[in-house]
C-alpha positions as CSV (number, residue, x, y, z in Angstrom):
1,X,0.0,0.0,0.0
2,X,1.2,3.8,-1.0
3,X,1.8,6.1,1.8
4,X,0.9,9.9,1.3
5,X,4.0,11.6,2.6
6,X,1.9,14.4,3.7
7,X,2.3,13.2,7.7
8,X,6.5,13.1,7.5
9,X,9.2,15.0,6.2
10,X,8.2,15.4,2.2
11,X,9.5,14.2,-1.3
12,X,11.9,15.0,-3.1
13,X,15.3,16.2,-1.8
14,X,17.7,18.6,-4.1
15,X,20.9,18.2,-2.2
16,X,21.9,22.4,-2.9
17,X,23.5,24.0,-0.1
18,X,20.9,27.1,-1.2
19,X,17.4,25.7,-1.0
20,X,17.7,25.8,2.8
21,X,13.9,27.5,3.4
22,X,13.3,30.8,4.2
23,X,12.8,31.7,7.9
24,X,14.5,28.7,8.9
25,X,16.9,29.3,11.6
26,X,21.1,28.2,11.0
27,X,22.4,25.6,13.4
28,X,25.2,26.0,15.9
29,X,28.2,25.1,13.4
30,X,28.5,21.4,13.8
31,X,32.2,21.4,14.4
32,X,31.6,23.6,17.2
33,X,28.8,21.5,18.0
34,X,30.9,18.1,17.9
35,X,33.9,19.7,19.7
36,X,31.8,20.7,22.6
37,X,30.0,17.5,22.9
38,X,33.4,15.6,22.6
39,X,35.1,17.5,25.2
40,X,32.4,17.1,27.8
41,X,32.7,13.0,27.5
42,X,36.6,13.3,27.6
43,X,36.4,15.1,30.6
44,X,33.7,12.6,32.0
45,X,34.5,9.4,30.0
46,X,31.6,6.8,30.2
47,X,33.2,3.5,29.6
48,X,30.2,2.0,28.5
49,X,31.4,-1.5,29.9
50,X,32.6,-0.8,33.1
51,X,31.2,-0.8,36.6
52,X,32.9,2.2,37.4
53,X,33.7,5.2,35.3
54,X,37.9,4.6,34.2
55,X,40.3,7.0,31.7
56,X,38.5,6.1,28.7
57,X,40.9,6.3,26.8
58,X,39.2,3.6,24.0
59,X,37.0,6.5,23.8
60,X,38.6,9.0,23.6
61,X,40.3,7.3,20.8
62,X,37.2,6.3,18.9
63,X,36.1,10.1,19.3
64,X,39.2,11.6,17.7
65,X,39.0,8.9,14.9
66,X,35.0,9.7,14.5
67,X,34.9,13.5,14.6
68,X,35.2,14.1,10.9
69,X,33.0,12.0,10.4
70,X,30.4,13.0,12.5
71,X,31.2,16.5,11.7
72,X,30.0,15.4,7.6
73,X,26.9,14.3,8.8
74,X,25.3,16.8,11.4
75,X,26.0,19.0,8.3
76,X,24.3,16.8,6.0
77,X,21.5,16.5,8.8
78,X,21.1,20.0,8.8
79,X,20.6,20.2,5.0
80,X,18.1,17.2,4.8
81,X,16.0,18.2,7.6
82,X,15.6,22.0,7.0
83,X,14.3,21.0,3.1
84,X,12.3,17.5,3.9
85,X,10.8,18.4,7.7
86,X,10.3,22.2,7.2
87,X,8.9,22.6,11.3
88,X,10.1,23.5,14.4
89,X,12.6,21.1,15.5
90,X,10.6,21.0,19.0
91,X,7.9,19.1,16.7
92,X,10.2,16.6,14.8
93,X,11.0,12.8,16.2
94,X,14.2,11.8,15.5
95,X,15.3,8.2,16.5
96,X,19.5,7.0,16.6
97,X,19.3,3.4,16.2
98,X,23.3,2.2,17.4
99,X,23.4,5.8,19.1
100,X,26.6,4.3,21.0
101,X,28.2,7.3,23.4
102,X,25.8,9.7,22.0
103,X,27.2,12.8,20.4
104,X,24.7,12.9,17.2
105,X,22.1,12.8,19.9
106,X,23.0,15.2,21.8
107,X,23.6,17.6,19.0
108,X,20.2,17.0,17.5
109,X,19.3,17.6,21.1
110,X,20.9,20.7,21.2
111,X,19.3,22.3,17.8
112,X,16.0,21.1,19.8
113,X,14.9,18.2,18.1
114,X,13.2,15.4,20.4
115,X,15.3,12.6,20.1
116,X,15.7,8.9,21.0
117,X,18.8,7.0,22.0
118,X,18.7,3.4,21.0
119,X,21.4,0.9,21.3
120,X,22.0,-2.6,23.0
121,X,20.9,-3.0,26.5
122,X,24.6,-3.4,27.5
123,X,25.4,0.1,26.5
124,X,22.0,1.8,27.3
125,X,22.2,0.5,30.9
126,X,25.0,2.1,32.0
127,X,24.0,4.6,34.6
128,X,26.8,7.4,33.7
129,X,25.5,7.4,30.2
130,X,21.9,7.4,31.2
131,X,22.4,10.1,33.5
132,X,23.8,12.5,30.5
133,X,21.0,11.9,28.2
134,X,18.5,12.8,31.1
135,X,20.2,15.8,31.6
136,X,20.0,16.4,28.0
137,X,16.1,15.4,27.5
138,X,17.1,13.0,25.6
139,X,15.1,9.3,25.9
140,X,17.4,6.3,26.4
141,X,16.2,3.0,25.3
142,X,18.0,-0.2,25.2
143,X,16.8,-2.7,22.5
144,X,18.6,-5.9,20.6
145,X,18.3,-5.5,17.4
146,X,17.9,-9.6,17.5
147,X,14.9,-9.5,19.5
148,X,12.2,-8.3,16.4
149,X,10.3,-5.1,18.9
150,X,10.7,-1.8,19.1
151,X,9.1,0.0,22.4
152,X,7.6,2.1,20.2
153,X,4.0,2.9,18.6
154,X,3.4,2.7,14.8
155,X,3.8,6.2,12.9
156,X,6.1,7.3,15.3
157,X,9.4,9.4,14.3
158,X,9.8,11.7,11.3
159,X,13.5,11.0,11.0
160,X,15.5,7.8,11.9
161,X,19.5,7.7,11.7
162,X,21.5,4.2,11.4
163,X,25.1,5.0,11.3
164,X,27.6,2.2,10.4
165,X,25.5,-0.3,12.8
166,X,23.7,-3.0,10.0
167,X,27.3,-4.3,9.4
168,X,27.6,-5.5,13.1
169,X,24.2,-7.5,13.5
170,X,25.4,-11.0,13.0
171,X,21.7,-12.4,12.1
172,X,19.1,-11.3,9.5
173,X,18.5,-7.8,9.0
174,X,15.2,-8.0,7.5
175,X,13.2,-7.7,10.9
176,X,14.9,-5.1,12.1
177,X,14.0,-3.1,8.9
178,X,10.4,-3.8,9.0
179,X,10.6,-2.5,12.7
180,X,12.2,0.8,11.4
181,X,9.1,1.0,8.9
182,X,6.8,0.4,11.4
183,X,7.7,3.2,13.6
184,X,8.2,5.9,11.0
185,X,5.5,7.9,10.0
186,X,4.6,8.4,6.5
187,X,7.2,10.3,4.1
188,X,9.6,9.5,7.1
189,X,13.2,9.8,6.5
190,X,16.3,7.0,7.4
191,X,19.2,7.9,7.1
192,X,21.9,4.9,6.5
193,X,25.7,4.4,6.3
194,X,27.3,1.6,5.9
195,X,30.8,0.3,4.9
196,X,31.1,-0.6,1.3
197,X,31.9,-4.2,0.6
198,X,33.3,-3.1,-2.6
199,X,35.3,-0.9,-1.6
200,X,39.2,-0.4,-2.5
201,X,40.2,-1.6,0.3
202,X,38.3,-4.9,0.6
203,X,39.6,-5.4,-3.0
204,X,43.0,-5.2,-2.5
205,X,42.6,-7.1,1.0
206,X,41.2,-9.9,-1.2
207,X,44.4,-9.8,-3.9
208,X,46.7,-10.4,-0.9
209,X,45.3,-13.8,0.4
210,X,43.7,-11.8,2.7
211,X,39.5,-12.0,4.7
212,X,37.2,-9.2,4.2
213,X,35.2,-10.7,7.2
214,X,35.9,-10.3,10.6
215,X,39.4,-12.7,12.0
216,X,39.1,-15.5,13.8
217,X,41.4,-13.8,16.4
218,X,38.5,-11.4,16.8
219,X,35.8,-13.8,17.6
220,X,37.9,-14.5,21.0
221,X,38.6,-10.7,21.1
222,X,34.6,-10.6,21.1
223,X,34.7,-12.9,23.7
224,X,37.4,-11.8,26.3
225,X,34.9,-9.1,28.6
226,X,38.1,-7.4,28.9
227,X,38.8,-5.8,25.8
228,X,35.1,-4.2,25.3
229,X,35.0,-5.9,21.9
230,X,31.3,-6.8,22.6
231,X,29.6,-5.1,19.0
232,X,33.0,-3.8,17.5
233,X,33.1,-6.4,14.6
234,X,31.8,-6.2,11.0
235,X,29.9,-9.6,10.3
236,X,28.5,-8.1,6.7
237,X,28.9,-5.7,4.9
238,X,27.2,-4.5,1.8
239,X,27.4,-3.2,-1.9
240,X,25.3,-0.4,-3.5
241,X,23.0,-3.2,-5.0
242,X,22.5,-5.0,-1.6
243,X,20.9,-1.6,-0.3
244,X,18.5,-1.3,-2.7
245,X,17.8,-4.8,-2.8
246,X,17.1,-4.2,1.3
247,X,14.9,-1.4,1.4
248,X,13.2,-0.6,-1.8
249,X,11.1,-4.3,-1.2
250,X,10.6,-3.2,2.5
251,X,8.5,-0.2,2.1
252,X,11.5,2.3,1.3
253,X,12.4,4.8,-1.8
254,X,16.0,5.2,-2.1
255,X,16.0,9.0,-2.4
256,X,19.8,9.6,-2.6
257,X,23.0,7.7,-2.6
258,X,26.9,8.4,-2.5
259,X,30.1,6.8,-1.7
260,X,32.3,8.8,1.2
261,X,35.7,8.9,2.1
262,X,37.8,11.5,4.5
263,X,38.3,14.2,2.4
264,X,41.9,14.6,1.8
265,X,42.9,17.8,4.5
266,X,41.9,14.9,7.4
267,X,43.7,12.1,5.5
268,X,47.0,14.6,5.0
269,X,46.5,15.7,9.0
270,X,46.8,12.3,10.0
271,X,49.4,11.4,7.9
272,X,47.3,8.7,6.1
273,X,47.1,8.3,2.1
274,X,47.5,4.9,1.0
275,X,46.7,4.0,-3.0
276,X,43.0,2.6,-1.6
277,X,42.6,6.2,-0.9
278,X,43.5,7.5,-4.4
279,X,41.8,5.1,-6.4
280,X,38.8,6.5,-4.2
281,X,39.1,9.6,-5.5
282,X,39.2,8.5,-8.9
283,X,36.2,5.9,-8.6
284,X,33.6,6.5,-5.8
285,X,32.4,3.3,-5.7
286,X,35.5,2.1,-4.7
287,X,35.1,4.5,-1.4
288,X,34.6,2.9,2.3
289,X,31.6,4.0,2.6
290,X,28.0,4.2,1.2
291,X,25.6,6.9,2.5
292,X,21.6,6.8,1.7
293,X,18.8,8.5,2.4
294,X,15.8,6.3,2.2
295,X,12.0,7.6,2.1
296,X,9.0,5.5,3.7
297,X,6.5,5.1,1.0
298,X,4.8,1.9,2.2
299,X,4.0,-0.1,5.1
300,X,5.7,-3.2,5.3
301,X,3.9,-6.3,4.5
302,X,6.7,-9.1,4.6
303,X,5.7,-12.1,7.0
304,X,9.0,-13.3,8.5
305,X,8.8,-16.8,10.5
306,X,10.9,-17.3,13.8
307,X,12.1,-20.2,15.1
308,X,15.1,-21.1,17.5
309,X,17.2,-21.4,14.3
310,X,16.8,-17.4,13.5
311,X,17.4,-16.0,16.7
């Protein structure tokens, strides 16, 4: 069945950096935005997996590494949401599914937006973590993926954001997708990264005898309680036509879609340019990453069975 859009964020996106609407007001600058956000956790580190708060230095670590990148998308964010949910931010649902130590939340918090922290129970019940997002306003909801429910009625966020998380759920995605069309409304947005399984870098790991998948060292790494390695390994990743093979039959319209790699003043800062990187710039799909922006046209209709085999 065929969704108006009329109830969600709208049709078409153009992708200009002009067509921002009239009236709408500008966003903190997201770097400013990141930096701030950033700081506060270094100077209060979380450590998701510990009892008691430590240096987080693992953090800080995976903060530095991810601050470009989060950067590139609070600015894309910013774009897509003032031209495809043209309201006040107080009005707009937006839901982080694999929100991990929070910082796109609590930016999207910041601007105003209502938002929703989801990630596994194991991260979500950690009482430092849930203490900053109820400072923030923000909601903080531990779910596995694995389990086929959202807490969640139907029709309920205009925007949902899934950032580099399908390529560490180690069973079928397909439920999890019809629970991300369940709860977005009409003309609802998702916004998806993933890594590319195409990429450069996966091809040349391939010409040197080398896996793509994750090690067999790092299913003990997974293992050992220790090393915090609990979600931090790729089971699958995907190519351009997996995506649209994904969500177009799942209720989704596949809006817009690009491959992205650090631009080059981040690769030349850290002293990293390696010939995956320049055959990137030369082919995009050969780039680490794919970025979509998906459109709910259509409820879901898919039947999925479960048995003791599937979960």
């Amino acid at each position: 069945m065929d969704l108006p859009a009329s109830h969600g964020c709208g049709l078409m996106l153009s992708m200009s950096a002009e067509s921002k609407l009239a009236g709408q007001s500008a966003w903190p600058s997201p770097q400013e935005l990141v930096d701030e956000i950033v700081s506060d956790i270094n100077a209060d580190p979380v450590d998701l997996l510990s009892a008691v708060a430590g240096t987080g230095a693992g953090e800080r670590r995976y903060l530095e590494m991810l601050s470009p990148q989060y950067v590139r998308t609070l600015k894309e964010l910013e774009q897509i949401l003032a031209e495809r949910c043209p309201r006040k931010p107080s009005e707009v649902r937006v839901l982080e599914i694999g929100s991990f130590l929070g910082v796109l939340c609590f930016a999207l918090r910041k601007v105003g937006f209502q938002v929703t922290a989801q990630d596994i129970p194991e991260f979500q019940n950690n009482p430092r973590l849930q203490e900053r997002y109820r400072r923030a306003g923000i909601e903080c909801v531990g779910v596995n993926l694995k389990r086929r429910h959202f807490p969640y009625p139907d029709a309920h966020f205009d925007f949902v954001i899934m950032c580099e998380t399908l390529e560490h759920l180690n069973f079928n995605p397909l439920p999890a997708i019809k629970e991300i069309n369940r709860v977005m409304k009409p003309g609802g947005l998702l916004y998806l990264t993933v890594p590319n399984q195409l990429s450069a870098g996966n091809r040349l790991k391939l010409l040197r005898g080398e896996t793509i998948q994750a090690s067999v060292e790092q299913f003990y790494e997974q293992l050992d309680l220790r090393l915090n390695m609990i979600v931090g390994l790729h089971w699958r990743e995907y190519s351009k036509a997996d995506l649209f093979a994904l969500l177009e039959p799942m209720g989704f319209a596949i809006r817009h879609h690009y491959f992205y790699q650090d631009d080059k003043r981040h690769r030349y800062k850290r002293l990293k340019f390696s010939f995956k990187d320049v055959l990137g710039e030369f082919f995009p799909s050969l780039r680490p990453v794919h970025v979509v922006l998906a459109e709910k046209v259509a409820e879901d209709k898919h039947e999925f069975g479960e048995t003791d085999a599937l979960t």
